[in-house]
C-alpha positions as CSV (number, residue, x, y, z in Angstrom):
1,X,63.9,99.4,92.4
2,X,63.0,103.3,93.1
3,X,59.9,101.9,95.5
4,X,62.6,99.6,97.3
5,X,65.1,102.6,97.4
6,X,62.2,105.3,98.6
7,X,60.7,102.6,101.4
8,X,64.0,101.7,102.9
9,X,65.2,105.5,103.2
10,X,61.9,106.1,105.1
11,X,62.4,103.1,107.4
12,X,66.4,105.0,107.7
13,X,64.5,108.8,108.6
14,X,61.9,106.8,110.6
15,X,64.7,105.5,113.2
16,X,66.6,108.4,113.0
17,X,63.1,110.5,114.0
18,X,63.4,108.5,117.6
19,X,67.1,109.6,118.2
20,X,65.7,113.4,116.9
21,X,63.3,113.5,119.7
22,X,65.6,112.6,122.3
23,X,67.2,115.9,121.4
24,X,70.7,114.0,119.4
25,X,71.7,114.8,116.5
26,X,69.7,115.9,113.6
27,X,70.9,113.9,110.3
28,X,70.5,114.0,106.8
29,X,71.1,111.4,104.3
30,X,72.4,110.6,100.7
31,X,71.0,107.7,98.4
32,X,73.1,107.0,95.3
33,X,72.9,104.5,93.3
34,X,76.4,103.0,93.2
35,X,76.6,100.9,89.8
36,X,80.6,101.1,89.2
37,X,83.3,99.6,88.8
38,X,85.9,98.8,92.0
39,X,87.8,101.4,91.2
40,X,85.5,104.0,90.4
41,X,83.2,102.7,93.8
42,X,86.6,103.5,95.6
43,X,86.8,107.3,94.9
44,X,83.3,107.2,94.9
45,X,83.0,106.7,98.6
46,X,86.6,109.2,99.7
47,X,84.7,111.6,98.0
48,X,81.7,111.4,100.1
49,X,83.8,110.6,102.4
50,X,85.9,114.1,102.4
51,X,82.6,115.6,102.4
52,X,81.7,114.7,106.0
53,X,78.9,111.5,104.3
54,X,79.2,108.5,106.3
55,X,78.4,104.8,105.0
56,X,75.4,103.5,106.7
57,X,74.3,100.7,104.5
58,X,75.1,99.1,101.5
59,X,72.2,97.0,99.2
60,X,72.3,94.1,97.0
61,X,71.2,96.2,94.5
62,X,74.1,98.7,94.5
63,X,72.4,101.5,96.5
64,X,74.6,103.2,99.1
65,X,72.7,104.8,102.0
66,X,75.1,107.4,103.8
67,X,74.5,110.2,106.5
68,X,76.3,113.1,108.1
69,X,75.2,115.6,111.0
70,X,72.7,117.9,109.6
71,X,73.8,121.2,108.4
C-alpha cells in the first residue's frame, strides 16, 4: 500500500512539475491515510479544509491526496 501511495503522489508532483515550469503556481501536497468513520472523515476534511488543503483525489484504499498553493 505505501509503494501504491509513494508512486501515485509522484505521478501527482510529476504533473504539477509541467504547470511549475510554465511559471503557475507552485503546490504542495498532503497524503493521509483516511481510514474513519463518516463522521470522523467529515471533520477530517473541514479541518484540512480551514487550513487552505484542497481534495484532489480520493483512493479505493482510503488515501486522500490534497494540495494548497505553496507556502
Amino acid at each position: 500500500m505505501k509503494s501504491l501511495r509513494k508512486l501515485f503522489l509522484v505521478g501527482v508532483c510529476l504533473a504539477s512539475v509541467g504547470v511549475a515550469e510554465a511559471k503557475g503556481p507552485k503546490w504542495e501536497y498532503m497524503v493521509v491515510s483516511a481510514g474513519l468513520q463518516n463522521r470522523s472523515l467529515e471533520q477530517m476534511l473541514n479541518a484540512r479544509g480551514a487550513e487552505g488543503w484542497e481534495l484532489v483525489a480520493f483512493t479505493r484504499k482510503d488515501v486522500a491526496v490534497f494540495k494548497r498553493t505553496a507556502r
